[in-house]
N, C-alpha and C positions, 0 to 999 in steps of 0.2 A: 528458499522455496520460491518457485517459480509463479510468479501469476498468468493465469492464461485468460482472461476477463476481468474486463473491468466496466463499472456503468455510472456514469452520474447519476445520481437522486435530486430531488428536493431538498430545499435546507445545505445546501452544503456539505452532503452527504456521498458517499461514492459503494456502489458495492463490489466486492474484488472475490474471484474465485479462487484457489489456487490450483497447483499439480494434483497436487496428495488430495482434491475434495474436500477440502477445508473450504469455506465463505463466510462472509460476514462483511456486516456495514459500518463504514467509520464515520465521525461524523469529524470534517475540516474547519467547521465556522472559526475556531480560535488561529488556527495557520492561515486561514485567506485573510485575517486581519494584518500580518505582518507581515513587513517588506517587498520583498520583490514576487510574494503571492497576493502581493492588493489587487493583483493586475487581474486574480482570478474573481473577484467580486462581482466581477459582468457573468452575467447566469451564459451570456452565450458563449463566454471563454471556459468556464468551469465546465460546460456540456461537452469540451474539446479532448476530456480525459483520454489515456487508449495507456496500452502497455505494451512495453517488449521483454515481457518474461521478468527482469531484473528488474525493474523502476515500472513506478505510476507517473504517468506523464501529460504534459497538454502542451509540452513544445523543449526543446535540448535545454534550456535555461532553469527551466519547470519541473521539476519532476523530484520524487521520494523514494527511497528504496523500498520496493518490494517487501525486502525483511523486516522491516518495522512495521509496516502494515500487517504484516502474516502476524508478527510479535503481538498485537495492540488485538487483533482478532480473538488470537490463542490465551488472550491475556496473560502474559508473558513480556521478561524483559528480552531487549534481540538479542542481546549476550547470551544467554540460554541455550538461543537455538543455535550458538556455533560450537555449543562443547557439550556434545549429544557423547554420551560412551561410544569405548569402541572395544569393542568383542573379538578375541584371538580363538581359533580353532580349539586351543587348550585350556581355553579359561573355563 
């Protein structure tokens, strides 16, 4: 699913829209604790979020898949949402 906004919040927080009109807010405090998103802990770097459709991002090094975000929203695992049915003419 494609995101087409995204916004940082307070707390560590981000809100994401999708295609389909789905939104909702995640909250990152436990991923800006690890590795190479420590770098997001500066509130001015986390305000840097933006999207291109496929990934949540704040720079080419940085960034989440879209899908799991949409998944965590939908509360849903993302595996789910790649093995949606598929419906034949005849079915």
């Amino acid at each position: 699913m494609k995101a087409t906004d995204v916004k940082a919040l307070e707390g560590y927080k981000i809100k994401v829209v999708f295609e389909d009109g789905a939104s909702g807010i995640v909250e990152l405090f436990d991923l800006v604790q690890k590795g190479i998103f420590r770098h997001l802990l500066d509130q001015s770097e986390f305000q840097k979020v933006y999207t291109d459709g496929t990934s949540i991002a704040w720079s080419d090094e940085l960034e989440i898949d879209a899908d799991n975000i949409y998944a965590e929203i939908m509360n849903t695992e993302p595996a789910q949402l790649l093995h949606k049915p598929v419906y034949h003419a005849a079915d």
